[in-house]
N, C-alpha and C positions, 0 to 999 in steps of 0.2 A: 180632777184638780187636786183630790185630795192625795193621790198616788207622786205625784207629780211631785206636791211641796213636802212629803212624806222623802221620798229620795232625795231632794235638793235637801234639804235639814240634815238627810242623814250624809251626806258627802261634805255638806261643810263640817261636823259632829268628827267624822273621820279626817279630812286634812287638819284638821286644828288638831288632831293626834299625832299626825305625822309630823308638823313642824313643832311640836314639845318633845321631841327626841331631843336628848342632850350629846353632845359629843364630849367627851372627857378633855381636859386641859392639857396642855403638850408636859412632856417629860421627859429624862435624859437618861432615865432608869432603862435598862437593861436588862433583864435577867435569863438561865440559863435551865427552861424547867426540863426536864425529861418529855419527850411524843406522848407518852400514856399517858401523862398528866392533864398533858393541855390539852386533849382530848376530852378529858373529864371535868377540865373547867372551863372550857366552850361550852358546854350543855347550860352552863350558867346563864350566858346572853339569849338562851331563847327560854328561861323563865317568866310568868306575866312578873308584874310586878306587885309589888307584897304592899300595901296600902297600912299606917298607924291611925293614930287620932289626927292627928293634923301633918303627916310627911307620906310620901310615897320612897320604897326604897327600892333599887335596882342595882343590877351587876353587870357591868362591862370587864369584858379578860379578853387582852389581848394579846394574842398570841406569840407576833413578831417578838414582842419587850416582855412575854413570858409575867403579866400584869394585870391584877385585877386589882378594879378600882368596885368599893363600894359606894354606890348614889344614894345620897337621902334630899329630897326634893320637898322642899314644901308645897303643899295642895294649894296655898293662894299666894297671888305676887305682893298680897297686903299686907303678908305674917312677914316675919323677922325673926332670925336663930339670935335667941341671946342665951348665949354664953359664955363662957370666959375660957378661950383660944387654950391660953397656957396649963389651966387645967384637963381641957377635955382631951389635949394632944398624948399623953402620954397616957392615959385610960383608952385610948385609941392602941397604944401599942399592946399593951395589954392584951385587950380584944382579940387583934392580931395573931399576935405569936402564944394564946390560946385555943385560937379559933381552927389555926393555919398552920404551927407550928413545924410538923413536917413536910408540908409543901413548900416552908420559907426555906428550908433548910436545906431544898435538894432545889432552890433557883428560883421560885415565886417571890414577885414582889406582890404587898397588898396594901392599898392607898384608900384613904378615905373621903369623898368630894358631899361637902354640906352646900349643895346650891341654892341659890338665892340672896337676898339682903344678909348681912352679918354674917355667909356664911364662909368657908375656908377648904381647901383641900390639902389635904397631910402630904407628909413626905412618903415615898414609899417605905415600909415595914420591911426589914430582907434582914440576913440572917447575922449580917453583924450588929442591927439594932436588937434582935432576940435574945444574940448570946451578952450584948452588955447588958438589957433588961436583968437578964438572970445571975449579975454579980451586984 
């Protein structure tokens, strides 16, 4: 019996993983990265995910739209991102086109999704937000 309810715990444990896959929001972003690229940020989608004090964070790059999206998820559906949109959004490009700089450059876009209550996802980062960042 014990074997029994030992499996059943653990298969619901695992679907209630499987249906907390996020899918990213639609977008009209396009970009144009080089084959070795997105090669090397595909390996991104099969990272676990990187767990803070209260967010989980993860990385979807799709390849078609040459597009990675960074996920910050909060760990409960009771928290709340409070912060203030209009500042975080441009400390986000920042982020970006230092993190990513030469991959924006040659075709990567890179977006940022805060799911949950409060939260917002950026425009994509691509190389004409870089080059006006940098005047």
């Amino acid at each position: 019996m014990k074997k029994i309810a030992c499996s059943v715990l653990a298969g619901l444990m695992l679907s209630g993983c499987a249906a907390l896959e996020l899918t990213p929001p639609p977008t009209d972003f396009s970009g144009d990265l080089p084959e070795a690229l997105k090669e090397e940020f595909a390996a991104l989608n099969e990272l676990p995910p990187e767990g803070g004090r209260g967010e989980v964070r993860t990385f979807h790059f799709d390849r078609e739209r040459s597009l990675l999206t960074i996920i910050r998820q909060l760990r409960s559906t009771r928290w709340n991102w409070q912060m203030d949109q209009s500042k975080v959004k441009p400390a986000l490009v920042d982020v970006a086109c230092e993190n990513f700089g030469e991959a924006i450059a040659q075709g990567l876009g890179v977006r940022f999704w805060y799911t949950g209550a409060g939260g917002f996802v950026s425009e994509p980062v691509t190389r004409e937000t870089c080059a006006a960042n940098k005047s």
